[in-house]
Every structure is written in structure tokens, then in C-alpha cells.
C-alpha positions, 0 to 999 in steps of 0.5 A: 898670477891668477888675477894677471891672466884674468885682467889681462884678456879684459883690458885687451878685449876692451881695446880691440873691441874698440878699435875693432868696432864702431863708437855709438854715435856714428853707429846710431847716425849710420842706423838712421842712413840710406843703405846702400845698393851693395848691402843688398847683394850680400851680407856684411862682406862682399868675398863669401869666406876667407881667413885673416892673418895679421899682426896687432900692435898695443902700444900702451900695453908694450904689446905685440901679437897676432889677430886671425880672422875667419869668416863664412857667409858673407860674414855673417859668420866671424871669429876673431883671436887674437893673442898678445904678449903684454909687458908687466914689468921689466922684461916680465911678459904675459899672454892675453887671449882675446876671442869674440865670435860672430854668429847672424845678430849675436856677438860673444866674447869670450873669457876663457881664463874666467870661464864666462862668454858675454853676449851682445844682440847687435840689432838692439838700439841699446847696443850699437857700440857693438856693431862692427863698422859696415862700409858698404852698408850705406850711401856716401852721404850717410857715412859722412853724416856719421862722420866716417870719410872716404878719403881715397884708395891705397894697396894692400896685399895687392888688393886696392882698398877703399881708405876710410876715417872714423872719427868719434869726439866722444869717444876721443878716437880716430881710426883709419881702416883700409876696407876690401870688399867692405872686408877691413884688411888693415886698421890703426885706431888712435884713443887719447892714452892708446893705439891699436894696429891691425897690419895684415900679413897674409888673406886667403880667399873661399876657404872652406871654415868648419863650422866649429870655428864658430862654435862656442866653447862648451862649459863656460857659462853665457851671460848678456853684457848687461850682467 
């Protein structure tokens, strides 16, 4: 039982970290892109703070479950939980916790039932898989030459978003993502044996988030993703 609980966050953490962020080629197109005039009036964000409720779907695991997002600073701050009930076997379920933290440059995942917390830099080369997409980041010509197209407008949660599509031949991958603000609101990202949904149920706006929400648990132990 002990090993279900552990791969089971690992297999989660893998997908949404997929479906959540960009694949390295149009990452490293994109770093070589013009920047667009929006990225120098904020950060990754265009609303200051907020907290995301959405429902997250895997279909691959048989699973159903809940993302929440917080975010302060334009997003330089982030969390992102998210918990799922994955089918292990006829009526049998298990509950997977995924948890990744934002703070400036620095992605942690963490692993809680492992005790660990993995680090990434997302300002090394090595490690553009791992930046999540920023749409307002660069000019239309660079998203398209980073094969992310703009593909119209569409309401959700009586916020008109901007409807974008990232495709990735390598990786086998389409997503759609339904951007507000350059904040994704709603995202549906397809793999060759697998799907991840982010459908939002609910956005609140300039809320204040205390800063333990971005604190790293105390007593597990930090390794970069390397190791």
C-alpha cells in the first residue's frame, strides 16, 4: 500500500507537469522570440493575486479531482494543488497529492508521502521543459514561430479569454489553454495515451494569500531535479 501512495503522486505530478507547462521546443523557440510590450508592465500575470478552483480530470488514471491555484505578485508567486482519486482496480480508489511551488525563478515539487521536494531553476537553458507557458510574454510572430496559435476569444467565468494552441510533434501533444490576463483559466492538454482537463469553477480576485502558502513544507529534504 505504502508504494501506491508513493507512485501515485509521481504519475499525477508527471501529467500535470506536462499539461500544466510547456514541452522544450516551443519553450527554447519562444526564449529566442521578441518580448512583447505587455511582459514589461507585470510579471507573469496581468491581476496581482488571486485563488483558482478548478476541477481536473485524467482520464488515463480513471481519475477525478480538484486543482487550486494561488498566486501573489503578478505570479511571481504560485501554488498549485492538486488532489485525485485514481482507480486502482474495480471500485478500488486512491488519493494522489500533487503540490508544485512557484517562487521568482525556482519550481519545487513536492512529494510529500516521499519526504523530498525537487527544485528546478526555470531560467536555465537546461530546464525550459519546465517553464510554464507565458502568453503575454511575446509578440504574435514569436508564439507562432513557437508553434502556439492564437485561435480567437471564448467566455469563461464571465471573463473573455484569449483561445491559444500549443502544439509539440515531439512530444505528441496538443493543448488548448483559454488565457485571461495571461493567467490560463482552463486547459485541455491531449498526449498520445493520455488527457488532462483543467475546467475552473470558480476565480476570486486581489485576494490577500499569506505568504506560508508559498512556504516549503519544513522536514523534507531539497534536491534539484537532476538528482
Amino acid at each position: 500500500m505504502k508504494s501506491v501512495r508513493i507512485i501515485l503522486p509521481v504519475i499525477v505530478a508527471t501529467i500535470l507537469t506536462l499539461a500544466c507547462q510547456p514541452e522544450k521546443g516551443p519553450a527554447q523557440r519562444l526564449a529566442q522570440g521578441k518580448k512583447s510590450a505587455d511582459s514589461a508592465t507585470f510579471g507573469r500575470y496581468g491581476i496581482k493575486s488571486g485563488i483558482l478552483r478548478a476541477r481536473t480530470l485524467l482520464p488515463a488514471l480513471g481519475s477525478i479531482g480538484e486543482t487550486t491555484i494561488w498566486f501573489d505578485d503578478y505570479g511571481t508567486l504560485e501554488r498549485n494543488e492538486t488532489v485525485v482519486n485514481v482507480q486502482t482496480g474495480p471500485n478500488v480508489f486512491q488519493t494522489a497529492r500533487y503540490i508544485s511551488i512557484i517562487k521568482g525563478d525556482t519550481l519545487y515539487n513536492v512529494f510529500g508521502d516521499d519526504g523530498v521536494v525537487r527544485r528546478m531553476s526555470l531560467s536555465a537553458s537546461e530546464s525550459e521543459s519546465a517553464r510554464r507557458l507565458e502568453f503575454c510574454r511575446y509578440g504574435d510572430s514569436s508564439l507562432k514561430a513557437a508553434g502556439i496559435l492564437r485561435r480567437g476569444t471564448d467566455t469563461i467565468l464571465g471573463r473573455s479569454c484569449d483561445v491559444f494552441i500549443v502544439r509539440d510533434a515531439k512530444q505528441k501533444s496538443t493543448g488548448t489553454y483559454h488565457v485571461w490576463k495571461c493567467f490560463p483559466l482552463q486547459i485541455d492538454v491531449q498526449f498520445t495515451e493520455s488527457r488532462m482537463q483543467m475546467t475552473p469553477i470558480s476565480l476570486e480576485e486581489g485576494v490577500e494569500c499569506p505568504p506560508s502558502m508559498f512556504a516549503i513544507p519544513s522536514g523534507m529534504r531539497i534536491l534539484d531535479a537532476d538528482n
